[in-house]
mmCIF file of the N, C-alpha and C atoms, coordinates in Angstrom:
data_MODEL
# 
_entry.id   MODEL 
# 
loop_
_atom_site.group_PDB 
_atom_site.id 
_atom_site.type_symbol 
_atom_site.label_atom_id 
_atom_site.label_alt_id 
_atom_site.label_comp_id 
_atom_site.label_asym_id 
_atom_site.label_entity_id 
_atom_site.label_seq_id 
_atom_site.pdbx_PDB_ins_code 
_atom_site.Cartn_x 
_atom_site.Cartn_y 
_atom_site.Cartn_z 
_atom_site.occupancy 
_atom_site.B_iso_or_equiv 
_atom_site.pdbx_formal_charge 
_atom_site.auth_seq_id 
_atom_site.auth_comp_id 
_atom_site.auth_asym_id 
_atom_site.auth_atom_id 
_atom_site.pdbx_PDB_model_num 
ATOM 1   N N  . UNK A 1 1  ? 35.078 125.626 99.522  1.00 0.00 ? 1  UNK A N  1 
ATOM 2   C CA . UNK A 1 1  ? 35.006 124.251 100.010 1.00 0.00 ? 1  UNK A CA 1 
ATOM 3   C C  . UNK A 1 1  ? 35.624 123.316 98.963  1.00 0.00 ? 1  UNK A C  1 
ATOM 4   N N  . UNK A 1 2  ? 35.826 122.581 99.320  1.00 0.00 ? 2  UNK A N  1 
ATOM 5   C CA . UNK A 1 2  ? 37.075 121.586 98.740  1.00 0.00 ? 2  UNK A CA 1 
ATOM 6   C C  . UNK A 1 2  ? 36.217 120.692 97.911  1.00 0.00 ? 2  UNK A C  1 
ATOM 7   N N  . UNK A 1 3  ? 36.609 120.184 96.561  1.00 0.00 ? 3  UNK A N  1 
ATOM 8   C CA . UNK A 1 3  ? 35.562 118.930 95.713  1.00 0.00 ? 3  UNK A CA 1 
ATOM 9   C C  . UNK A 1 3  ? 36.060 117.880 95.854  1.00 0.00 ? 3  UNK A C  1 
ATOM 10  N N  . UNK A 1 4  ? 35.937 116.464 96.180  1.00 0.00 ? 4  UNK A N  1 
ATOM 11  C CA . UNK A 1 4  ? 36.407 115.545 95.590  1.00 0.00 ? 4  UNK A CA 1 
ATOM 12  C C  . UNK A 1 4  ? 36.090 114.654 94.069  1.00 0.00 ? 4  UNK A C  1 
ATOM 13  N N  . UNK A 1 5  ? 36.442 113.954 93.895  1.00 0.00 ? 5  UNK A N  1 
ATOM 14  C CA . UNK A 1 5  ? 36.094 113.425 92.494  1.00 0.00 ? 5  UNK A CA 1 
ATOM 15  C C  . UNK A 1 5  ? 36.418 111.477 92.908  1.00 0.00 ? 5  UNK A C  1 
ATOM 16  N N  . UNK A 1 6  ? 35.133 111.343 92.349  1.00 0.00 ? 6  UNK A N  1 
ATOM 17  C CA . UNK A 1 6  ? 35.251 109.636 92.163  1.00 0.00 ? 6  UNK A CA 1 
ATOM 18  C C  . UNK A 1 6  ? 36.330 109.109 91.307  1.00 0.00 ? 6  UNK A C  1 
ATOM 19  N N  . UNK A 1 7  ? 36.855 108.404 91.812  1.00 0.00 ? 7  UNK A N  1 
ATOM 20  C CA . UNK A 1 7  ? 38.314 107.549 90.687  1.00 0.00 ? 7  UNK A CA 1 
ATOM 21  C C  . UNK A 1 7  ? 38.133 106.453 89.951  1.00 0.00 ? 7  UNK A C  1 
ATOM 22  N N  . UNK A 1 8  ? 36.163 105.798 89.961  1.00 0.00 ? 8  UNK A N  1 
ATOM 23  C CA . UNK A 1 8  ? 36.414 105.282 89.393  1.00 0.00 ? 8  UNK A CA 1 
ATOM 24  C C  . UNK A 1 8  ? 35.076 105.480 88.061  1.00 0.00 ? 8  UNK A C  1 
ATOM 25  N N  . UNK A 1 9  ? 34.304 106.872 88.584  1.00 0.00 ? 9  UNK A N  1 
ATOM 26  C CA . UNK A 1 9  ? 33.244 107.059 87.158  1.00 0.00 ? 9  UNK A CA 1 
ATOM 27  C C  . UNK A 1 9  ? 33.643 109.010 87.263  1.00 0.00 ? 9  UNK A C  1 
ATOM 28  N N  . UNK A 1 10 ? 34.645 109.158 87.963  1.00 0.00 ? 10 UNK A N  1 
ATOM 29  C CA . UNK A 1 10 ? 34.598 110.317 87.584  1.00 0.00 ? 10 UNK A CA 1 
ATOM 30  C C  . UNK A 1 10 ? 33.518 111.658 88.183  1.00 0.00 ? 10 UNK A C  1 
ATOM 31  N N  . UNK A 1 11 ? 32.677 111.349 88.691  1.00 0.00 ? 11 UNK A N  1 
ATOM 32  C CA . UNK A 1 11 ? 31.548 111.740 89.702  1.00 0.00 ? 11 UNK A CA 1 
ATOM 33  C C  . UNK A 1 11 ? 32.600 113.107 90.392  1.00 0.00 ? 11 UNK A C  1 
ATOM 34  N N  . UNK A 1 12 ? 31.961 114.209 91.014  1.00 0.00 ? 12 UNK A N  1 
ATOM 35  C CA . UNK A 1 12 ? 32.726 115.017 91.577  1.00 0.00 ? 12 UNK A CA 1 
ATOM 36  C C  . UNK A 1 12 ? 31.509 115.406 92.575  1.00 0.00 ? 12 UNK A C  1 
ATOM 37  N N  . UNK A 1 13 ? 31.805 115.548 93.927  1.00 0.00 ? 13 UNK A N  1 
ATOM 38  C CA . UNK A 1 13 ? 31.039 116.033 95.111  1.00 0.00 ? 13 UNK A CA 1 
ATOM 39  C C  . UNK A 1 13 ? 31.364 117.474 95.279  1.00 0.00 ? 13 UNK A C  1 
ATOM 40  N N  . UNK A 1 14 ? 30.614 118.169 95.118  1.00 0.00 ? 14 UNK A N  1 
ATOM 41  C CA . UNK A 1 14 ? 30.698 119.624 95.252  1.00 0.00 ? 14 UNK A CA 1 
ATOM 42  C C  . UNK A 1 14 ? 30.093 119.751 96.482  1.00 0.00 ? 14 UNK A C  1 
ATOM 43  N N  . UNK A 1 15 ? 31.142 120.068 97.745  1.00 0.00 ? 15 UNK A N  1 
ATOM 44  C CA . UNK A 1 15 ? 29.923 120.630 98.902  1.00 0.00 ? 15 UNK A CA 1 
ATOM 45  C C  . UNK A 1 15 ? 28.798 121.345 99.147  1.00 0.00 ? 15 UNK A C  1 
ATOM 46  N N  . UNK A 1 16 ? 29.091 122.744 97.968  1.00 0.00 ? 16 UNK A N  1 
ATOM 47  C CA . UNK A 1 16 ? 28.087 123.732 97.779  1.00 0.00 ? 16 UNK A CA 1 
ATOM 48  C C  . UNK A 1 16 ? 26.438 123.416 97.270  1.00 0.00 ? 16 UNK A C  1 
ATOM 49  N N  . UNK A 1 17 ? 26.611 122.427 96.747  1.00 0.00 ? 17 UNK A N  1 
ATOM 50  C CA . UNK A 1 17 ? 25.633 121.470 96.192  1.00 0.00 ? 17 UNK A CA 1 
ATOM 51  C C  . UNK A 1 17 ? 25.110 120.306 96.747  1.00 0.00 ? 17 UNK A C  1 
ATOM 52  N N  . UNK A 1 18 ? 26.127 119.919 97.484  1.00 0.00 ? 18 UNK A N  1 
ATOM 53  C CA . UNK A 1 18 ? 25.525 118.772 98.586  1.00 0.00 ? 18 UNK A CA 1 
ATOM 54  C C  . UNK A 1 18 ? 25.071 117.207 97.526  1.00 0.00 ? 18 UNK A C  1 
ATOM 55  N N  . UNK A 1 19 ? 24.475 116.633 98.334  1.00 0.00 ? 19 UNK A N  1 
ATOM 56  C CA . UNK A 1 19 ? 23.576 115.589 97.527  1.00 0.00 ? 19 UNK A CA 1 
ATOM 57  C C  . UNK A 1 19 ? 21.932 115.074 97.663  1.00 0.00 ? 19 UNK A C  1 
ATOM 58  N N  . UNK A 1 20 ? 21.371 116.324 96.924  1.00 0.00 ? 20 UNK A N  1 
ATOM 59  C CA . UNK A 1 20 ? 20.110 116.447 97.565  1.00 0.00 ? 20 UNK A CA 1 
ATOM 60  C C  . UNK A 1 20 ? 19.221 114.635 97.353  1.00 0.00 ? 20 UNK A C  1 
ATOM 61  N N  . UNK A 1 21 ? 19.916 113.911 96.525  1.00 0.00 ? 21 UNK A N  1 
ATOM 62  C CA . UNK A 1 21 ? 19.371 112.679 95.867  1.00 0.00 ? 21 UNK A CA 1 
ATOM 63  C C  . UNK A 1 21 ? 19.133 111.763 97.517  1.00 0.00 ? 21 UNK A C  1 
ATOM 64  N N  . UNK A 1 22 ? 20.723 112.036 97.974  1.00 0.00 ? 22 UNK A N  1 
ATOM 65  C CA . UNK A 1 22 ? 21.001 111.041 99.442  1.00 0.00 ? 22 UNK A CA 1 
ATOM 66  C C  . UNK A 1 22 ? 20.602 111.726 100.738 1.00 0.00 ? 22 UNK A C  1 
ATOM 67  N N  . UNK A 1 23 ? 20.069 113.332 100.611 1.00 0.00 ? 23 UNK A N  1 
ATOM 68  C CA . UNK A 1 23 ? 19.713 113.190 101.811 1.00 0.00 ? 23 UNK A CA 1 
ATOM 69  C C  . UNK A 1 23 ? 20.767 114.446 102.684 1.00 0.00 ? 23 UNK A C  1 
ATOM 70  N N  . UNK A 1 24 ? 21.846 114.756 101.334 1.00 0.00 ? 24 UNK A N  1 
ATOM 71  C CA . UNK A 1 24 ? 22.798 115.625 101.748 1.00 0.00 ? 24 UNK A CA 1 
ATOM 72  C C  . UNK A 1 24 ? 22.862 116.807 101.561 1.00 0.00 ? 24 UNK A C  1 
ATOM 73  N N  . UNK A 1 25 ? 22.527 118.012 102.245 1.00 0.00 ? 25 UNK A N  1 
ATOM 74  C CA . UNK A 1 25 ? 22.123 119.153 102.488 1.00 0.00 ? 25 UNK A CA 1 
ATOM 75  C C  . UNK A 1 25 ? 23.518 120.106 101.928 1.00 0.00 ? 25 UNK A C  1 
ATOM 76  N N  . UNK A 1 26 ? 23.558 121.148 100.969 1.00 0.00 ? 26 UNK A N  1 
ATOM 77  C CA . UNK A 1 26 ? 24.426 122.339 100.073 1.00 0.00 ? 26 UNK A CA 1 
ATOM 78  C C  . UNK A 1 26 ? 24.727 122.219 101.764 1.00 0.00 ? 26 UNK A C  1 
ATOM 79  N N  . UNK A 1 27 ? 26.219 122.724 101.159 1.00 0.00 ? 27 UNK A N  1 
ATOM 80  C CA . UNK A 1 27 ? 27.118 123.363 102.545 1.00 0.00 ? 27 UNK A CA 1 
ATOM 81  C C  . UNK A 1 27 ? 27.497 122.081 103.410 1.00 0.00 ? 27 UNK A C  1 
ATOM 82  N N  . UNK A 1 28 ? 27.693 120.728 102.837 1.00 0.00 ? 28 UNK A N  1 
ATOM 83  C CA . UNK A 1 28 ? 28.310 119.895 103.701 1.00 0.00 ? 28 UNK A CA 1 
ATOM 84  C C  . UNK A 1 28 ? 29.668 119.439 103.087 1.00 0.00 ? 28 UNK A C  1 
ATOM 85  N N  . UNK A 1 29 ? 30.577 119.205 103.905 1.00 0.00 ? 29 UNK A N  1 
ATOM 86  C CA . UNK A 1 29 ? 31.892 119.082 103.343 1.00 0.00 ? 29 UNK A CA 1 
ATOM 87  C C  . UNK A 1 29 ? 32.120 117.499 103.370 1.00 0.00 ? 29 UNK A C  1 
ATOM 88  N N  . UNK A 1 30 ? 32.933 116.860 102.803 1.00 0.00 ? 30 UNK A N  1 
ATOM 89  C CA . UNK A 1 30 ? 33.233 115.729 101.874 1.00 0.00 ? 30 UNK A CA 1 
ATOM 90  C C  . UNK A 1 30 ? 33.653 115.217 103.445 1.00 0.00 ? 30 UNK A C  1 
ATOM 91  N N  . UNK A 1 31 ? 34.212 115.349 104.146 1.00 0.00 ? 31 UNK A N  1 
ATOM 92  C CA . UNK A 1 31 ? 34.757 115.013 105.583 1.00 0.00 ? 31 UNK A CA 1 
ATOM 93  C C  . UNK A 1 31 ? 33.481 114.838 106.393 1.00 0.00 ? 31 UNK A C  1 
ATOM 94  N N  . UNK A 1 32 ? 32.370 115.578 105.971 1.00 0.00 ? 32 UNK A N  1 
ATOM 95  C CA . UNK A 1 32 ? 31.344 115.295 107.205 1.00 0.00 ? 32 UNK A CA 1 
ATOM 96  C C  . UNK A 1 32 ? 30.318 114.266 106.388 1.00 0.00 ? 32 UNK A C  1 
ATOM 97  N N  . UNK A 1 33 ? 30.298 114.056 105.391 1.00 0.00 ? 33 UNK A N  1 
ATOM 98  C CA . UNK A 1 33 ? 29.608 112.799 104.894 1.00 0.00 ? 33 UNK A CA 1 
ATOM 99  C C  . UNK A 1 33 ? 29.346 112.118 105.483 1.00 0.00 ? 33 UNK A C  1 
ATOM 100 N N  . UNK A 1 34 ? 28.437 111.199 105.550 1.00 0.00 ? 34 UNK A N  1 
ATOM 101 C CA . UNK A 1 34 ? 28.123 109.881 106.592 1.00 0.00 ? 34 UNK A CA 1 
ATOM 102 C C  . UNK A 1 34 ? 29.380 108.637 106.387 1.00 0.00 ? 34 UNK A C  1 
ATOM 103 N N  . UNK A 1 35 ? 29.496 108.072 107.246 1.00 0.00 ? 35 UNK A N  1 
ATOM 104 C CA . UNK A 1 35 ? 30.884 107.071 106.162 1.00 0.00 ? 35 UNK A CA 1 
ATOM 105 C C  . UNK A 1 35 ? 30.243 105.906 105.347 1.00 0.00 ? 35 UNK A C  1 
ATOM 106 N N  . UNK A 1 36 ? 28.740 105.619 105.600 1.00 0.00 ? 36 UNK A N  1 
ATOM 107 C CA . UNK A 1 36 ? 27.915 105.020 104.419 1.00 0.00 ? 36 UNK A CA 1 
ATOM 108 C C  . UNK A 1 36 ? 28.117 105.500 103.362 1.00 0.00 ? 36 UNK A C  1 
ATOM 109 N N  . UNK A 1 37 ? 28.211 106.623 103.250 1.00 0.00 ? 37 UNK A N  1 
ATOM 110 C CA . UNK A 1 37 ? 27.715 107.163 102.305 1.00 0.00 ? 37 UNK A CA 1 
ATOM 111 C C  . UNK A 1 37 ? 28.158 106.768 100.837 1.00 0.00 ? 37 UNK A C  1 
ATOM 112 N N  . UNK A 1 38 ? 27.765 106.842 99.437  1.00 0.00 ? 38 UNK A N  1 
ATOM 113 C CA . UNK A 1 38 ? 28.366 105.811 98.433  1.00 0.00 ? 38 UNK A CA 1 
ATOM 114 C C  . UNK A 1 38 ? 28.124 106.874 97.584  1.00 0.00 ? 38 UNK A C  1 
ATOM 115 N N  . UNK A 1 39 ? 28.963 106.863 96.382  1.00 0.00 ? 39 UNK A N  1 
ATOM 116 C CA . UNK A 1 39 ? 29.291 107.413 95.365  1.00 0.00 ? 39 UNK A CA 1 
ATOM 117 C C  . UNK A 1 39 ? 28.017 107.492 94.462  1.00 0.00 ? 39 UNK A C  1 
ATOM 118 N N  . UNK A 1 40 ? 26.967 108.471 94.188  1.00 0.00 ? 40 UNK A N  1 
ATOM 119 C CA . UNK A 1 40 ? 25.470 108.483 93.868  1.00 0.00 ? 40 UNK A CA 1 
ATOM 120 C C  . UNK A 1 40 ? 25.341 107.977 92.262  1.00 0.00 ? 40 UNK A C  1 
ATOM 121 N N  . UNK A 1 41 ? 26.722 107.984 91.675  1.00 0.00 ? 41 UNK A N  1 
ATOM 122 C CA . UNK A 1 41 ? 26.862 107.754 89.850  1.00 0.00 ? 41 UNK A CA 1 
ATOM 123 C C  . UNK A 1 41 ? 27.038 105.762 90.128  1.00 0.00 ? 41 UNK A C  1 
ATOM 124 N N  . UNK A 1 42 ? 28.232 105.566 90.614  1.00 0.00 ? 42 UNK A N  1 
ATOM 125 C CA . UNK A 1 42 ? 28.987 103.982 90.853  1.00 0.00 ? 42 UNK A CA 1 
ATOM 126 C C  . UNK A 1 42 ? 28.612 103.579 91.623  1.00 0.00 ? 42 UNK A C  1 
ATOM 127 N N  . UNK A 1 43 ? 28.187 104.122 92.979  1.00 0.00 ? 43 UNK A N  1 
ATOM 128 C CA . UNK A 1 43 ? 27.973 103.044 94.296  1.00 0.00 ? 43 UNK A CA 1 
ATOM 129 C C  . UNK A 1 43 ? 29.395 102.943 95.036  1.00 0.00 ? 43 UNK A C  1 
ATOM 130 N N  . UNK A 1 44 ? 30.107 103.545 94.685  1.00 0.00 ? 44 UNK A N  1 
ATOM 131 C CA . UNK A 1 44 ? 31.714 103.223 95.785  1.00 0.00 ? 44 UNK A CA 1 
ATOM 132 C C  . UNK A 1 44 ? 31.778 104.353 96.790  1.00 0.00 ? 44 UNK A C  1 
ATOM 133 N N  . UNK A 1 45 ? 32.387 103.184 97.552  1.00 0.00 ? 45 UNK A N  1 
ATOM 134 C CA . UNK A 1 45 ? 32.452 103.791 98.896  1.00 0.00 ? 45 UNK A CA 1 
ATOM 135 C C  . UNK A 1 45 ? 33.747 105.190 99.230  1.00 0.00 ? 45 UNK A C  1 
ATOM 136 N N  . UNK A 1 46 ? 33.197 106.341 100.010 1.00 0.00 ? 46 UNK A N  1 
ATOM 137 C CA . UNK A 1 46 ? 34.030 107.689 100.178 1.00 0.00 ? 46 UNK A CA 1 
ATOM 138 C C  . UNK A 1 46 ? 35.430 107.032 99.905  1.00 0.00 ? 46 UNK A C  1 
ATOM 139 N N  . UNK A 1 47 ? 35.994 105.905 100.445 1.00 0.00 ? 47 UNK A N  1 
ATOM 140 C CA . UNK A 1 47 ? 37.618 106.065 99.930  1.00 0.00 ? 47 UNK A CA 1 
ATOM 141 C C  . UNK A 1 47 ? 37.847 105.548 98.385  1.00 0.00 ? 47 UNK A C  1 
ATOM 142 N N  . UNK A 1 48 ? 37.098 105.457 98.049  1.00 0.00 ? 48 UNK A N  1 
ATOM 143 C CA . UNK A 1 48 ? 37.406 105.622 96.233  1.00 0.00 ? 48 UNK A CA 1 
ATOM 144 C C  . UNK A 1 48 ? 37.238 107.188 95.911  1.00 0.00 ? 48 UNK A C  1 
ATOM 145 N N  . UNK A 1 49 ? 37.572 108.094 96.675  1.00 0.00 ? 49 UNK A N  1 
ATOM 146 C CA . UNK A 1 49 ? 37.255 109.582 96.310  1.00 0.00 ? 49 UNK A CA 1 
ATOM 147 C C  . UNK A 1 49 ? 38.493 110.006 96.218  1.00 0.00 ? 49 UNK A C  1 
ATOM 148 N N  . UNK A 1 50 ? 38.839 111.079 95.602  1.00 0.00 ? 50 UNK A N  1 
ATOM 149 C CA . UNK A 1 50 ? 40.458 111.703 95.750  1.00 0.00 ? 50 UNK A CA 1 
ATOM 150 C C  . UNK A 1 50 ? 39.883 113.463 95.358  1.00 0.00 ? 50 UNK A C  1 
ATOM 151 N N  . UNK A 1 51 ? 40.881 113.992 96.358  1.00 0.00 ? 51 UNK A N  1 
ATOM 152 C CA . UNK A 1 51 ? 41.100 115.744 96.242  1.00 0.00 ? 51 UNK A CA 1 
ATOM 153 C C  . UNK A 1 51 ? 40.540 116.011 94.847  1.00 0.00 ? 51 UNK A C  1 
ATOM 154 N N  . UNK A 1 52 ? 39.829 117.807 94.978  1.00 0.00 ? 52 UNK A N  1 
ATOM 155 C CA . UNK A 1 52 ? 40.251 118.049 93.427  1.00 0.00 ? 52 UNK A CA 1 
ATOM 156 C C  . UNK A 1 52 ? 41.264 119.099 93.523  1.00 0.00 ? 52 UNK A C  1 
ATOM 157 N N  . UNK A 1 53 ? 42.114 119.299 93.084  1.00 0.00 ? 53 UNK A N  1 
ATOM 158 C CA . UNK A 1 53 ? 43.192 120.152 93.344  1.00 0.00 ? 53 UNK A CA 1 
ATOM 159 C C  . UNK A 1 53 ? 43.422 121.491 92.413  1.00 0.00 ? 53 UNK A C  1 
# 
């Protein structure tokens, strides 16, 4: 599963890991996020996220 990484604290969303803090269950992918959903380190919103490649 694919990571993204925050662009602006650096934060990285690991699907495998999910975000148990927000509510987000291991095994969810960065695409099925809620579109609330906010960066759990900064507070920015999913399009401050970029690929990890």
């Amino acid at each position: 599963m694919t990571k993204y990484r925050c662009t602006v604290c650096g934060y990285v969303y690991n699907p495998e890991v999910g975000d148990p803090d927000s509510g987000i269950n291991p095994g969810t992918s960065f695409e099925d996020l809620p579109d609330d959903w906010i960066c759990p380190v900064c507070g920015v919103s999913k399009d401050q996220f970029e690929k990890v490649e």
